[in-house]
C-alpha positions in Angstrom: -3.8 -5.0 -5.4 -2.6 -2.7 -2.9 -2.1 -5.2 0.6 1.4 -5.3 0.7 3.1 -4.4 4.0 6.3 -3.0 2.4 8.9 -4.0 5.2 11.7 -3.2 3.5 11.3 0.3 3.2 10.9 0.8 7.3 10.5 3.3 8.9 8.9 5.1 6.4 6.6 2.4 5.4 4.8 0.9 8.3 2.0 -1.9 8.6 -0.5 0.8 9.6 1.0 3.2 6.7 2.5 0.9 4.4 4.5 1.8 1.3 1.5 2.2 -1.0 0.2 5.0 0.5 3.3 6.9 0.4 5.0 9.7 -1.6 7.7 7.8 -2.9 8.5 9.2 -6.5 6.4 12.8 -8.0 3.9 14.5 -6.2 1.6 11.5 -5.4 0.8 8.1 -3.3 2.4 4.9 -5.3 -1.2 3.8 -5.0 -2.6 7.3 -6.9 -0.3 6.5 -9.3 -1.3 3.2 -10.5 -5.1 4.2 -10.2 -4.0 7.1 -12.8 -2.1 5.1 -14.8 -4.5 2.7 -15.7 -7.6 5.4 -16.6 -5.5 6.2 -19.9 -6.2 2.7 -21.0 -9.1 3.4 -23.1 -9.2 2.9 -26.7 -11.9 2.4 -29.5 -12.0 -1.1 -28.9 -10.8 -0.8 -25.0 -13.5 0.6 -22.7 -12.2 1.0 -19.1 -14.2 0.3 -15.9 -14.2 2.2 -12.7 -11.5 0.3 -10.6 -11.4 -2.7 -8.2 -9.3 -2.4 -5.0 -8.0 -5.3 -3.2 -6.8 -3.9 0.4 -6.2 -4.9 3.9 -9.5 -4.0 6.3 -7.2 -1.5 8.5 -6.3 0.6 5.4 -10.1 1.0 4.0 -9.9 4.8 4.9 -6.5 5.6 3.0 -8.1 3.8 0.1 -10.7 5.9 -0.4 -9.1 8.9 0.7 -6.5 8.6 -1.5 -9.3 7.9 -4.7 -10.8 10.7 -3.8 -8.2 13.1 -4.1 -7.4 11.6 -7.5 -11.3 12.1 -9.0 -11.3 8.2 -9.4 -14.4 6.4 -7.9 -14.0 2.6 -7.3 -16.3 0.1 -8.5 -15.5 -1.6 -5.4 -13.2 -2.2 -2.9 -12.8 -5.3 -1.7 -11.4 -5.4 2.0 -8.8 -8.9 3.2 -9.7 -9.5 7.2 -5.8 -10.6 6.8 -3.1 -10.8 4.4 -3.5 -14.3 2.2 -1.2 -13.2 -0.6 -2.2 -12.6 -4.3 -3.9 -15.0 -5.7 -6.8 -15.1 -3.3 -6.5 -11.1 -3.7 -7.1 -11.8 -7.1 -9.5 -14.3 -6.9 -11.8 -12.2 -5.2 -11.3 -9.7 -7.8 -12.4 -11.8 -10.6 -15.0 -13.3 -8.3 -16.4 -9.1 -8.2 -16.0 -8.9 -11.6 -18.1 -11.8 -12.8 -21.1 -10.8 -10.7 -23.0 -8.8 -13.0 -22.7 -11.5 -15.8 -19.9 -9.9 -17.4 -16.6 -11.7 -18.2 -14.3 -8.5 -18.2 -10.4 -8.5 -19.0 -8.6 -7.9 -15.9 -5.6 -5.5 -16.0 -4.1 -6.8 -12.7 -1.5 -4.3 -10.9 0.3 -4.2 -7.9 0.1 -0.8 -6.0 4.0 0.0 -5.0 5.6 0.8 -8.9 6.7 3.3 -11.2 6.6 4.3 -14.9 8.6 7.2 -15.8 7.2 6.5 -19.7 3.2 6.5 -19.4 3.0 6.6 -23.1 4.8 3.3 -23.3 3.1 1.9 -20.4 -0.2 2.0 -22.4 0.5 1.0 -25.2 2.0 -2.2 -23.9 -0.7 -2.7 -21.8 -3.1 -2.1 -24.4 -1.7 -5.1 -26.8 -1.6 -7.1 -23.7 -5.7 -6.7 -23.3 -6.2 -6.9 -27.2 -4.1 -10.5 -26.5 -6.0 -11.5 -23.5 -9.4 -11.0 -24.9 -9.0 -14.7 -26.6 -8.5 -16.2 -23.3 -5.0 -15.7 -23.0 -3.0 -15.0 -19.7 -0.8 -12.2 -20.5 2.3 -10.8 -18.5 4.1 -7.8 -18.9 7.6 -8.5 -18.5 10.0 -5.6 -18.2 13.5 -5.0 -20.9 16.2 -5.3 -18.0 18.7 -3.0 -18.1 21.1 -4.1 -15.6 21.9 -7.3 -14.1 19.3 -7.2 -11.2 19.3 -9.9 -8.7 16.2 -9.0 -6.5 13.4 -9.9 -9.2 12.1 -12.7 -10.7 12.7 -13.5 -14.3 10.6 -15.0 -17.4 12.4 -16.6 -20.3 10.7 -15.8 -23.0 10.2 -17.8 -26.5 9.4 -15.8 -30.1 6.4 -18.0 -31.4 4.1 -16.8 -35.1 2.2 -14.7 -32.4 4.8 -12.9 -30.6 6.1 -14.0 -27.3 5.5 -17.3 -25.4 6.4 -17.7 -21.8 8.6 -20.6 -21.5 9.7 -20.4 -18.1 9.7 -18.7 -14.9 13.1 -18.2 -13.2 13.7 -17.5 -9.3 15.9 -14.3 -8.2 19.3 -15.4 -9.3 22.8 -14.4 -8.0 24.9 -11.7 -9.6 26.8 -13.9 -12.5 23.4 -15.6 -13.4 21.7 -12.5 -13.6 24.5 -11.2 -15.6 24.0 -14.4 -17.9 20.4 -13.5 -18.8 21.0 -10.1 -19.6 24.1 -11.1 -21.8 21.9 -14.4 -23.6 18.6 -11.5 -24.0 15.1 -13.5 -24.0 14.8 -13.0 -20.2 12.7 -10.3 -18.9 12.2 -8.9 -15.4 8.6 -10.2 -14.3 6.5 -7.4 -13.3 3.6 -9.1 -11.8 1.4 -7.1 -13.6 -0.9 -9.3 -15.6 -4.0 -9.3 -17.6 -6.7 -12.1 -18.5 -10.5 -12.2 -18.4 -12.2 -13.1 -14.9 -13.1 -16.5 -15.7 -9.7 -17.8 -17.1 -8.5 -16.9 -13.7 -11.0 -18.6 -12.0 -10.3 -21.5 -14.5 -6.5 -21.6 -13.9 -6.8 -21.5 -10.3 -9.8 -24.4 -10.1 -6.8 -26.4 -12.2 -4.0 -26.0 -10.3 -5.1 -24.7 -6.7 -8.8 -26.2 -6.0 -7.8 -25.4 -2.4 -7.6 -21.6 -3.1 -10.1 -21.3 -4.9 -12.6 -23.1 -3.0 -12.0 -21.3 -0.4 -12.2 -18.3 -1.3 -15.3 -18.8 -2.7 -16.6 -19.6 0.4 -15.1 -16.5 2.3 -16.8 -14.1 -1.4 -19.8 -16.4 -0.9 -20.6 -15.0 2.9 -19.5 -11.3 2.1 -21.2 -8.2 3.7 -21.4 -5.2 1.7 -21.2 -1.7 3.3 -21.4 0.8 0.4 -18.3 0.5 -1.5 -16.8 -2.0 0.6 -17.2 -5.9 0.0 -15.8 -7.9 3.3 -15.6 -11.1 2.9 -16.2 -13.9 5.6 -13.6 -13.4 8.1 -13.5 -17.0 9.5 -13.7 -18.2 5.9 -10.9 -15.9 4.8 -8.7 -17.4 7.3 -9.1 -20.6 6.2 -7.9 -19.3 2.8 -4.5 -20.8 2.0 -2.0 -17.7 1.5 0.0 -17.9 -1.9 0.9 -16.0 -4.8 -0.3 -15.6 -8.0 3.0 -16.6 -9.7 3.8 -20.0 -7.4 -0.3 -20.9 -7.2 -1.2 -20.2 -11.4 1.8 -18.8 -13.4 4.5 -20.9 -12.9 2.3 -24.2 -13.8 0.7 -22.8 -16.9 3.5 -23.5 -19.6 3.1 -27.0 -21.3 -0.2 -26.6 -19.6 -3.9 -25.8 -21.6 -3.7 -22.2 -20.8 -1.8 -20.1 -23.2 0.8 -17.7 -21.6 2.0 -14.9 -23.2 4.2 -12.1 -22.5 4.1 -8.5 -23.6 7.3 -6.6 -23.5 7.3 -3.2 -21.3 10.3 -1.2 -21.4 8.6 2.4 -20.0 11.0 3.0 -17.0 9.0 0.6 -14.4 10.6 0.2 -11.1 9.4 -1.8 -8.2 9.7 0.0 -5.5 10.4 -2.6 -3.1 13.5 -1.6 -1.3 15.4 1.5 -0.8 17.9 0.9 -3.5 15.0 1.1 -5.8 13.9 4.5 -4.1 17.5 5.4 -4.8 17.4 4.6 -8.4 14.8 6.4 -9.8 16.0 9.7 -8.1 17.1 12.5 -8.9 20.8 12.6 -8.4 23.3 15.4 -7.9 26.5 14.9 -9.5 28.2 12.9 -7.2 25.2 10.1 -7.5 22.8 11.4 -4.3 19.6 12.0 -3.8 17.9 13.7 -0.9 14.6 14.2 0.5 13.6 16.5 3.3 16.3 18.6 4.8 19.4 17.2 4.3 23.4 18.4 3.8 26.0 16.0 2.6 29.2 16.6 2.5 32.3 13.9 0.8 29.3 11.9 0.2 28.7 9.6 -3.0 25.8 7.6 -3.8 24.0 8.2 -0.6 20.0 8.2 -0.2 19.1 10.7 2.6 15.1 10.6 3.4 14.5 13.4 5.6 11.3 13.4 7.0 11.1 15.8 10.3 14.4 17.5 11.3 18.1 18.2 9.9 19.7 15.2 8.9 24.0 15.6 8.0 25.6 13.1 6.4 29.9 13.4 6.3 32.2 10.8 4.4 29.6 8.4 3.3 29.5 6.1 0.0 26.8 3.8 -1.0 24.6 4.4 2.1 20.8 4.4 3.1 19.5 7.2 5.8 16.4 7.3 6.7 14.9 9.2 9.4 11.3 10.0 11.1 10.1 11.2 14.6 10.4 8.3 16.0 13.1 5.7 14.1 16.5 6.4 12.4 17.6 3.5 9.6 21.2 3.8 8.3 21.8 0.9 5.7 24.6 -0.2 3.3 22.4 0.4 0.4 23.3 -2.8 -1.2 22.0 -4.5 1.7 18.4 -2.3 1.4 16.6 -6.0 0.7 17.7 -7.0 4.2 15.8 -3.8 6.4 13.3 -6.3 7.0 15.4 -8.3 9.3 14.9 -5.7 11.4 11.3 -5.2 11.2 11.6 -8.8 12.0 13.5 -7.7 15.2 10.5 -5.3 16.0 7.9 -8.0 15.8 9.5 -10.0 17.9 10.2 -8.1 20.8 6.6 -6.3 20.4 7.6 -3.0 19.8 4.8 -0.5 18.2 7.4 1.0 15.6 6.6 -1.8 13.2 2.9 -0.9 13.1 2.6 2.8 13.8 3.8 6.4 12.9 4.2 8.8 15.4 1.9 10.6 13.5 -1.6 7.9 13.1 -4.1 8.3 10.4 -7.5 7.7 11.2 -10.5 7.8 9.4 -11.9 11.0 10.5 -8.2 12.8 10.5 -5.2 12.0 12.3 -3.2 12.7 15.7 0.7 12.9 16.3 1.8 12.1 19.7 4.7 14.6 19.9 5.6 14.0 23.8 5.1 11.6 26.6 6.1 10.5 30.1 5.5 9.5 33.2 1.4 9.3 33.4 1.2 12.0 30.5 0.9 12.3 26.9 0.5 15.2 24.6 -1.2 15.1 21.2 -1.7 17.1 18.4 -4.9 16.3 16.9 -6.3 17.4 13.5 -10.0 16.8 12.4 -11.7 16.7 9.0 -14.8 19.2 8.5 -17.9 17.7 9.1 -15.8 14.0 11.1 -16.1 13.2 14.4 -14.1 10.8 16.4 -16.8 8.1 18.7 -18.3 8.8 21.8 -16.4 7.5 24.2 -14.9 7.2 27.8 -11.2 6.4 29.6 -11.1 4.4 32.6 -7.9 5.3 33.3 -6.9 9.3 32.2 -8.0 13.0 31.7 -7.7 15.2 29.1 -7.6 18.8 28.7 -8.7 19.5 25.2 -7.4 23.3 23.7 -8.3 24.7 20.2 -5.7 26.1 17.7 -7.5 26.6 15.0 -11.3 26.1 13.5 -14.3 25.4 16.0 -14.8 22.1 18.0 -18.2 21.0 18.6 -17.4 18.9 22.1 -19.9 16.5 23.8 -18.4 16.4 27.8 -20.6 14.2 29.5 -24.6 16.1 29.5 -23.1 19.6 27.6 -22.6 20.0 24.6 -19.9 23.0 24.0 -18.9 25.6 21.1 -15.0 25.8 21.1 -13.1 28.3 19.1 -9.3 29.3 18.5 -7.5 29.5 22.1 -10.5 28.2 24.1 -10.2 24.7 26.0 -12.0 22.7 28.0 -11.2 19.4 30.6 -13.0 16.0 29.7 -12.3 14.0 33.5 -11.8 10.6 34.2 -14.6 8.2 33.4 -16.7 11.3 31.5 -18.2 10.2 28.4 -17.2 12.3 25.7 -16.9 13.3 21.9 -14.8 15.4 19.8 -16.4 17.0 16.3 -15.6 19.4 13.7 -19.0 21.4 12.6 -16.8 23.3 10.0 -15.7 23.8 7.0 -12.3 24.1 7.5 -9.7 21.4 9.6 -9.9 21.7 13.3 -6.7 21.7 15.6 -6.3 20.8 19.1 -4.0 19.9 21.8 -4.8 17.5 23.9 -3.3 16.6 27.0 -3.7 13.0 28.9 -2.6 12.7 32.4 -3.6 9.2 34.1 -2.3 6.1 35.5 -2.6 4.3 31.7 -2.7 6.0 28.4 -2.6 3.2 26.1 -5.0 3.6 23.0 -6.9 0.4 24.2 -8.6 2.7 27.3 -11.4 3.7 25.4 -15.3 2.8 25.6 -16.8 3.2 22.3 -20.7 4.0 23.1 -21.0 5.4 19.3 -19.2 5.1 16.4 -19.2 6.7 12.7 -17.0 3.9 11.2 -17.8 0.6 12.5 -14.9 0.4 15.0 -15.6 -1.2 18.6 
């Protein structure tokens, strides 16, 4: 399931580039790492399936991107016109699953969490799928270690088959928290879980008809488009947005539907806020941890995230900074779960640093807008071999287009023109136009707008490679 938004770890996670995506922990996405994690599942009586992606419409691109650079080739991936939470993400999962007559066990995993012990993470998983192969719904629940008060927790009851879930608990406050971890028997909940496909379906038909109805309906009026499955987009909308937990998992003790719990105690971490990021760091010996180009001095227990410049940090405990071209955060990092108040604050007053990077990935490469003013706008623009952006035209600016580096095949109104290194050419107002890469290695430009409006909405597609309008 990789839909989530990640507000709380603005401004490095954005809705257009959310936390997912990111490199977070190691040298890959959160995303690449779960899609990893899980290929080492297989067993003699365990046979693993290519993957099914749940994802948000806008972030189709990254997912497969991101696959690719990983060697992994999704069975599908299943693309939400909007956000509905997880358990009609699921449900259209199981819904994909079922459709070739098979009723596989679904190893269901958010996107945005660590494991420092992939050894252990198997095997746990891997008695959880023996477990759910009966028709059980299985949950991994993780061996706190502290007294955390942003998760969820399961109390968990030893039965003649191992562990029953008795009872789901809300995030508690500090003594609570500290109360289970003293009493043992309650677990972290993960919100990884595993069943087959049709229990799912069967659980949610129990308890949520309304969910699962719907979302039929919105599967049911699906267009496929090689790997991607988009489901009706009127339907979807109609789709009442809850999770998995309040819609299925929360109702199923006492209920017909056996819930069990597996134990995972492999150094998981959500990383849902920065004092997570913070935790599973590497620290110096005065508890920080840096990223980027940072230099702390009387500092304890900070989290610097350096992204495009210097950052200096003087006389700081127990603080959060964050900075990229185009937002600063500075956080008490015990109040990390609270950054999305101001994402909140963004929203409102319509600003485009909730949705966007300076730097913007698009499906064919990305651009980085690294000046503006008054009626201009420069733009560093990179290009994957072989992509093209649409043909298109501005009603409202000019651009002068100049090569760094590779060869730009450019369509400026009737010519077609051969642009190498240091070359440029001038597209003007109203010219219908096109930018290609005809090589084999990434093309660079500089592009400069000048006009009375240079907002990303002044453009006429006439052709496009990726089914924008």
């Amino acid at each position: 399931m990789a839909g989530g938004s990640g507000t709380r770890l603005w401004p490095l996670s954005r809705a257009g580039f959310p936390k997912q995506f990111l490199v977070l922990s190691g040298n890959s996405s959160l995303f690449q790492q779960a899609a990893e994690r899980l290929q080492d599942l297989g067993a003699d009586d365990i046979a693993v399936q290519a993957p099914l992606i749940v994802g948000n419409e806008e972030h189709r691109f990254l997912v497969l991107d991101q696959l690719r650079e990983t060697g992994a080739d999704p069975a599908a991936v299943l693309l939400e016109p909007m956000g509905r939470n997880t358990a009609p993400a699921l449900t259209l999962a199981a819904l994909q699953a079922l459709k070739d007559g098979q009723d596989p066990v679904l190893v269901v995993t958010p996107a945005d969490q660590t494991v420092t012990r992939p050894a252990a993470f198997t095997a746990a998983l891997q008695q959880a799928v023996r477990e759910a192969a009966d028709g059980s719904i299985v949950i991994l629940g993780i061996t706190p270690d502290r007294p955390e008060t942003g998760y969820g927790y399961i109390r968990s009851e030893a039965d003649a088959r191992g562990l029953a879930v008795a009872q789901f608990v809300e995030k508690p406050d500090a003594a609570t928290a500290q109360r289970y971890l003293d009493a043992g028997g309650y677990y972290w909940n993960s919100g990884m879980f595993v069943l087959r496909a049709s229990v799912w379906l069967k659980a949610l038909q129990r308890f949520r008809p309304d969910i699962a109805t719907a979302t039929e309906q919105a599967f049911a009026a699906a267009k496929l488009d090689a790997k991607f499955v988009r489901p009706g987009k009127a339907e979807f909308a109609a789709v009442p947005s809850e999770s998995v937990d309040y819609a299925v998992m929360e109702r199923c003790p006492g209920s017909e539907f056996a819930l069990r719990m597996v134990p995972l105690d492999a150094g998981w971490n959500d990383l849902g806020a920065w004092e997570a990021v913070w935790q599973v760091a590497d620290k110096d010996a005065h508890g920080n941890a840096t990223q980027g180009d940072a230099l702390l001095a009387d500092s304890s227990n900070v989290l610097v995230h350096a992204t495009s410049r210097l950052v200096g940090v003087v006389g700081l405990d127990n603080v959060v900074v964050v900075e990229t071209p185009d937002a600063v955060l500075v956080a008490d990092r015990s109040k990390s779960q609270d950054v999305k108040l101001i994402v909140n604050q963004l929203n409102a007053s319509k600003r485009g640093e909730q949705n966007l990077h300076r730097k913007v990935h698009r499906p064919w490469g990305w651009y980085d807008s690294i000046d503006m003013g008054e009626r201009f706008q420069v733009k560093r623009i990179m290009v994957k071999p072989g992509a093209s952006l649409s043909l298109q035209m501005h009603h409202h600016r000019a651009e002068h287009w100049i090569v760094v580096s590779g060869t730009a095949e450019i369509t400026n109104g009737d010519k077609v023109l051969l642009l190498s290194e240091n070359q440029s050419t001038y597209i003007p107002l109203g010219q219908v136009h096109r930018l290609a890469n005809p090589g084999r290695v990434p093309l660079e430009i500089i592009e400069v707008q000048s006009g009375s409006y240079l907002g990303e909405d002044d453009i006429v597609r006439f052709e496009d490679n990726y089914g924008r309008q």
